[in-house]
C-alpha positions in Angstrom: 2.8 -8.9 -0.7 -0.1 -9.4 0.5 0.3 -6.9 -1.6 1.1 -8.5 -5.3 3.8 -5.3 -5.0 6.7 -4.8 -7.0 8.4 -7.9 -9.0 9.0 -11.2 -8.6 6.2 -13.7 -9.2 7.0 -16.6 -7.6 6.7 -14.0 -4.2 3.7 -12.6 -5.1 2.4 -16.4 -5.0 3.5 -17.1 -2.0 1.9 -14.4 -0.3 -1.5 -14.8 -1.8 -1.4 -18.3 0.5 -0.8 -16.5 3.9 -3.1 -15.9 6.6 -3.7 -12.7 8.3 -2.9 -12.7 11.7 -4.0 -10.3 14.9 -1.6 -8.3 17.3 -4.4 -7.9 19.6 -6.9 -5.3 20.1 -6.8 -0.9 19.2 -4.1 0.6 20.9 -1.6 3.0 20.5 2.1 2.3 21.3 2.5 -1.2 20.3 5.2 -3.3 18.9 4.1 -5.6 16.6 6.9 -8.2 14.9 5.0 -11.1 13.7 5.4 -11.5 10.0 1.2 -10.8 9.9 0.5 -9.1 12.9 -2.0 -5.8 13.3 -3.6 -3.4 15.4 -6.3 -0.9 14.8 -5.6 2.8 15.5 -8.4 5.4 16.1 -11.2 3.3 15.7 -11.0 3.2 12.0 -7.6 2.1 10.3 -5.5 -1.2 10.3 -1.7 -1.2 11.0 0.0 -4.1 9.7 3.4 -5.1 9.7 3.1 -7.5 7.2 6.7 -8.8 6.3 5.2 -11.1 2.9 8.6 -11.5 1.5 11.1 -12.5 4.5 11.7 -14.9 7.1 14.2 -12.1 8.8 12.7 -10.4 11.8 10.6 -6.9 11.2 9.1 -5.0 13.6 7.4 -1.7 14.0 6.0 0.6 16.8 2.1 1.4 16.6 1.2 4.9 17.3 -1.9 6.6 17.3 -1.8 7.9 14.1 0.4 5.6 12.4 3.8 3.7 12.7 7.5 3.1 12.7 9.8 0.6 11.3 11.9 0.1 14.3 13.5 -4.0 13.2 14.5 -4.9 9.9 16.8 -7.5 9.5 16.1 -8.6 5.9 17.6 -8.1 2.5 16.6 -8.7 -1.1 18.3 -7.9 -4.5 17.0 -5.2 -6.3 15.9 -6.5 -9.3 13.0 -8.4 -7.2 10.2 -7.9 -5.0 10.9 -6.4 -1.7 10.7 -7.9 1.5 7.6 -6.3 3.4 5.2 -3.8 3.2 4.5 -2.1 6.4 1.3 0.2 6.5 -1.6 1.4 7.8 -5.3 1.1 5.6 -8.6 1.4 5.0 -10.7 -0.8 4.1 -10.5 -4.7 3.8 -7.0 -6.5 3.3 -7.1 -10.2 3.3 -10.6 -10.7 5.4 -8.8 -7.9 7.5 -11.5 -5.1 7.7 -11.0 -1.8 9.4 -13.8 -1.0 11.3 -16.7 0.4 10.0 -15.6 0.7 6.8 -17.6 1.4 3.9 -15.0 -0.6 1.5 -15.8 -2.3 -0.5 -18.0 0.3 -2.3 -18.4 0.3 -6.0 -16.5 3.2 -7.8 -19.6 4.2 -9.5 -21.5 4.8 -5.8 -18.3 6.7 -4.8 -19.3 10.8 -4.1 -15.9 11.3 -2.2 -13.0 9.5 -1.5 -9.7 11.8 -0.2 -6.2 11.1 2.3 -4.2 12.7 4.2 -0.6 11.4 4.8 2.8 12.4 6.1 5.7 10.5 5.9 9.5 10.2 7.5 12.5 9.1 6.1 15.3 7.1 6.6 18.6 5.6 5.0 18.1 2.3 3.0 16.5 0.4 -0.6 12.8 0.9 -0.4 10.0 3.1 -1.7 7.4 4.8 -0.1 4.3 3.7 -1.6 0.7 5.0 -1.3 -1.4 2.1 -2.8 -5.3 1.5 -4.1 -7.0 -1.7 -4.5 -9.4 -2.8 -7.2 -11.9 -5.9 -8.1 -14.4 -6.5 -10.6 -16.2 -7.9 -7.2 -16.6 -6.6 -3.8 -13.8 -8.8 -2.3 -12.5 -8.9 1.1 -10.2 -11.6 0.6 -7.2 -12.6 -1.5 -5.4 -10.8 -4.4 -7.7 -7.6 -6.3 -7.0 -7.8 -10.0 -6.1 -4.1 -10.1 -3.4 -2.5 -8.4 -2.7 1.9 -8.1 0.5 2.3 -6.9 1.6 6.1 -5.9 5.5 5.9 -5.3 6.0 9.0 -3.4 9.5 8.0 -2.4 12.1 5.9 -4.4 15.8 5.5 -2.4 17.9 2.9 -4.3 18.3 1.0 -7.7 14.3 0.0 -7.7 11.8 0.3 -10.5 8.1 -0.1 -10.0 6.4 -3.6 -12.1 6.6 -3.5 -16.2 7.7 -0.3 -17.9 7.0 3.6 -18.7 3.9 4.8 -20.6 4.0 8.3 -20.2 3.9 10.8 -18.0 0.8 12.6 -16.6 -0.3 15.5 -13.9 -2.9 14.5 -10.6 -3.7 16.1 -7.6 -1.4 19.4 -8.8 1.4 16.7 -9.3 3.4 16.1 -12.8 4.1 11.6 -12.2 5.8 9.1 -14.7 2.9 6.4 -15.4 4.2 3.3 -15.4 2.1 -0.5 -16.0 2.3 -3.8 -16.2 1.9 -7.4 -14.5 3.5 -9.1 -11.7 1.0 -12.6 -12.9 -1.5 -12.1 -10.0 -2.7 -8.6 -10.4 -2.2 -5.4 -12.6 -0.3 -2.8 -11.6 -0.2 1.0 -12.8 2.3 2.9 -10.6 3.0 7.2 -10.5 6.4 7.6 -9.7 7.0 11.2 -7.9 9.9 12.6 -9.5 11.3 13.6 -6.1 10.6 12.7 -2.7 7.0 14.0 -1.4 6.9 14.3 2.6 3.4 15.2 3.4 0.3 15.4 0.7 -3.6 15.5 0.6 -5.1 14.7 -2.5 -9.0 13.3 -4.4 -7.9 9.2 -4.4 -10.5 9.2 -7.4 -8.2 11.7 -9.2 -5.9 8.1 -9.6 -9.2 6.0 -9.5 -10.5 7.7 -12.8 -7.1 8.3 -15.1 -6.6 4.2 -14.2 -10.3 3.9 -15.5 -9.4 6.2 -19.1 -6.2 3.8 -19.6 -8.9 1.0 -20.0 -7.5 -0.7 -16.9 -11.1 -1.1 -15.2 -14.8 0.5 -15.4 -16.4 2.4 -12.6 -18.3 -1.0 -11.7 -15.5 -2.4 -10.3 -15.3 -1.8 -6.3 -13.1 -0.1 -4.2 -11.6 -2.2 -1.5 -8.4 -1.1 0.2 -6.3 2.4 -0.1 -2.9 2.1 2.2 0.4 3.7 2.6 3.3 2.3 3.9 6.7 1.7 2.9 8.4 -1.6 0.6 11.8 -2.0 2.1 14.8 -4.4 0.3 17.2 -3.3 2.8 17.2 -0.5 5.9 14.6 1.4 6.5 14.9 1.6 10.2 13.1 5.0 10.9 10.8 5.2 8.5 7.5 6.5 10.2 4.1 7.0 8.7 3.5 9.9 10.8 -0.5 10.8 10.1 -2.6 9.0 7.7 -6.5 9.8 7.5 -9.0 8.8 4.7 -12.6 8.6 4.1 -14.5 7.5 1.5 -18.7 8.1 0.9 -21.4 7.5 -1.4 
């Protein structure tokens, strides 16, 4: 995955070894299809097309608040890791920094830290996934140790990484919690029990019930929140509409 996402480890490998690549600079409107290729929109967030799992062709259309999968020619069986994961972030993603951010921060320094997001859908395997990043260091680069999945969409035979462990209620939200490992990273995901269209919510609301399962301390840092979609199959039309997030000390 460049994001260690949702199964198979011998994927999640192989993406830790790629290189991010560059679309060119901020603008709105723009088609990006290279498997690593990004933008910046507003001054502030990173759009990445990011196709980790597939040689097949994947492209989406920049907007100014976001993006849409407009290619995607790939397939993957449902029992494994998916092919992409399309999104738009904050933050640092494999030495890819938005600008100005204030990520990493350590959790402990962290006074605020909220999103905004609405989503479109479309016919197809994938989920849409609303993900935060975690190290024991401040890393920009590479796999975090600790992955928050939010699964605010699921469309297909697909089942987030290891198993259920309860269920729990965040941001005015009842979830199933499930955990495990993919072998490069941990992974607790909140699986909404139907599909969720538009939301703002505390990130720290997830942030803190990850850090009272034991899963990390408030020293580790903050490096990345993102939402975007994990397609095994269709998807063409799904759009991250809006997505805004800030995050102070």
């Amino acid at each position: 995955m460049r994001n260690a996402f949702s199964t198979l480890l011998s994927a999640c490998l192989l993406a830790a070894g790629a290189v991010v690549a560059t679309a060119g600079p901020a603008q709105a409107d723009v088609t990006i299809c290279d498997q690593y290729g990004s933008t910046t929109i507003q001054g502030r967030y990173v759009v990445q097309n990011n196709r980790w799992g597939s040689s097949a062709t994947q492209c989406i259309n920049v907007t100014s608040n976001g993006f849409q999968l407009t290619t995607q020619q790939g397939s993957a069986p449902t029992n494994g890791a998916p092919l992409s994961y399309p999104s738009v972030f904050l933050g640092c993603h494999y030495t890819n920094c938005s600008p100005g951010s204030t990520l990493p921060m350590q959790v402990s320094r962290i006074r605020n830290a909220t999103s905004s997001i609405n989503y479109r859908y479309a016919g197809g395997t994938y989920n849409a996934s609303y993900d935060i990043w975690l190290d024991p260091t401040p890393k920009t680069n590479g796999v975090n140790q600790m992955e928050i999945m939010i699964w605010l969409n699921r469309q297909g035979p697909i089942q987030p990484i290891g198993s259920v462990v309860g269920t729990t209620s965040l941001g005015g939200r009842s979830w199933e919690v499930w955990r495990g490992s993919n072998g490069a990273n941990n992974v607790i995901s909140y699986v909404a029990p139907s599909a969720t269209t538009s939301w703002s919510f505390n990130v720290m609301d997830f942030v803190n019930d990850t850090i009272a399962r034991g899963a990390i301390t408030n020293s580790w840092y903050l490096t990345s929140i993102q939402a975007g979609f994990e397609p095994w199959n269709g998807g063409v039309g799904l759009a991250v509409d809006n997505f805004s997030a800030s995050v102070t000390s």
